[in-house]
MILO-513277 format. One record per residue (C-alpha): residue in one letter; x, y, z. Coordinates in steps of 0.2 Angstrom, whole numbers, plus 5000, padded with zeros to 4 digits. Example, Ala and Ser with C-alpha at 12.3 -4.5 7.8 and 13.67 -1.06 7.14 Angstrom:
2
A506249785039;S506849955036;
end
This chain:
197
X494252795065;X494752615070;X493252515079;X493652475095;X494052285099;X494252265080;X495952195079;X497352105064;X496751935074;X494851975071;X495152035052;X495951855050;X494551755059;X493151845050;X493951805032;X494551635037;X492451585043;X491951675027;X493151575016;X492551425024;X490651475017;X490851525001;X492551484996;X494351564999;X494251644979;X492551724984;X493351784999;X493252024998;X493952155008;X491952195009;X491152045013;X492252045026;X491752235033;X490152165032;X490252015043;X491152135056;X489852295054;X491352395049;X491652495034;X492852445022;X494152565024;X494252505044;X494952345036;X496352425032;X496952475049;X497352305054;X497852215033;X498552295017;X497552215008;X496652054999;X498251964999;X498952005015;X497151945022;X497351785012;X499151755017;X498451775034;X497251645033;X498451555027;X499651555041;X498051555052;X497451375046;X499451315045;X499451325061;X497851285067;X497951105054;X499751075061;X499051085081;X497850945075;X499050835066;X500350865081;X498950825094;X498350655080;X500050585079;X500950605096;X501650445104;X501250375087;X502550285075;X502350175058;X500350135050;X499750235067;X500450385065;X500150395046;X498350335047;X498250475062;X499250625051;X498150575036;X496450575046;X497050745055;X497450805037;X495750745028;X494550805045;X495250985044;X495051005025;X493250955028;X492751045043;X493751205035;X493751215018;X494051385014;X495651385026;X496151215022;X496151295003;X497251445010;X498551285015;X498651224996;X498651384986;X500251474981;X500251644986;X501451804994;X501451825010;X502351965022;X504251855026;X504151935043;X502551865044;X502951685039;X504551695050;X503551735066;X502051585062;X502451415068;X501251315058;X502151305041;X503851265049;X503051125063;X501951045050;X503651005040;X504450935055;X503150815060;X502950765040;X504850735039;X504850645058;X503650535055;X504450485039;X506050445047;X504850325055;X504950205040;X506850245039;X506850355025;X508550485021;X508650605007;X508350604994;X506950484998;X506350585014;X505750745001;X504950634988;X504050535002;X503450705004;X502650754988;X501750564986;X500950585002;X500350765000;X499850734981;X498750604988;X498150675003;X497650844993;X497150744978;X495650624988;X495050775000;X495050894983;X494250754972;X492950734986;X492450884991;X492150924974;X491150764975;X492150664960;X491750494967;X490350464961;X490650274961;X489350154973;X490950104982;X491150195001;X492450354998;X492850295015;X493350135009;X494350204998;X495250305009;X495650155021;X496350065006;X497350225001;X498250215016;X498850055018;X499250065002;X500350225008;X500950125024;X501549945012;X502550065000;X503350155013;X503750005023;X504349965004;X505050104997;X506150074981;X507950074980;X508750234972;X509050274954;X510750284945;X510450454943;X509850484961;X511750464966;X512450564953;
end
């Protein structure tokens, strides 16, 4: 019998918190019955699975990181809005570790589930539109892409996991990183031979 008030939404909410405590790889259907004072097999009303409860915190934190980028960066153009998307970016991985995880692992996840969630699709846009910003086109656009979330999921990564060690301010660092970010964008080199083959 299925609790009452105990809902897909709930399920997803309960792992996504727990992810955040103890990691999203530590994450089990039963830890998860126990946070909601449900047995394990009510679980299974509401997701198919481990997976499908990943996947769905996956799409949850999507979302949820995307809503903060898009509420950072609007009305914002050039160094502010990359300083805004990358500060939105690195606050959410810090606040929400777990989830932010759920964002950066590959995984499967139900394609009529991902075709209904806006996060994943909006959180491209606003990367892509605030790239045009520095007057980037493909192929440059995609590869603008990958260097900025390397480096944005390398520092928060390297920094949770507390490898900087060094007496120099991680903050510091990061404001460095990002104007770094913002001269070779404003820079970005011309195409190769092969680019336009």
């Amino acid at each position: 019998m299925v609790r009452a008030g105990l809902t897909t939404e709930r399920v997803t909410i309960a792992g996504a918190e727990l992810a955040d405590e103890v990691g999203l790889d530590r994450v089990t259907m039963s830890q998860v019955a126990r946070r909601l004072g449900v047995k394990d097999a009510s679980l299974y009303a509401h997701v198919r699975g481990l997976e499908d409860l990943r996947g769905r915190i996956a799409l949850l934190a999507a979302d949820e990181k995307t809503i903060r980028i898009a509420e950072a960066t609007a009305g914002r153009a050039g160094r502010d809005a990359l300083v805004a998307f990358a500060d939105a970016w690195r606050e959410y991985a810090r606040e929400h570790p777990g989830r932010y995880m759920a964002t950066q692992t590959p995984m499967q996840i139900d394609p009529e589930l991902a075709a209904k969630a806006p996060g994943p699709r909006r959180g491209v846009e606003l990367t892509y539109g605030m790239l045009r910003g520095y007057g980037l086109a493909e192929p440059d656009l995609t590869d603008a892409v990958r260097l900025l979330r390397s480096t944005f999921h390398g520092f928060v990564a390297l920094e949770a996991a507390g490898g900087f060690a060094h007496a120099r301010s991680p903050q510091r660092s990061w404001v460095r990183t990002l104007d770094a970010l913002h001269t070779l964008l404003e820079h970005w080199p011309p195409p190769r031979e092969e680019d336009s083959a």
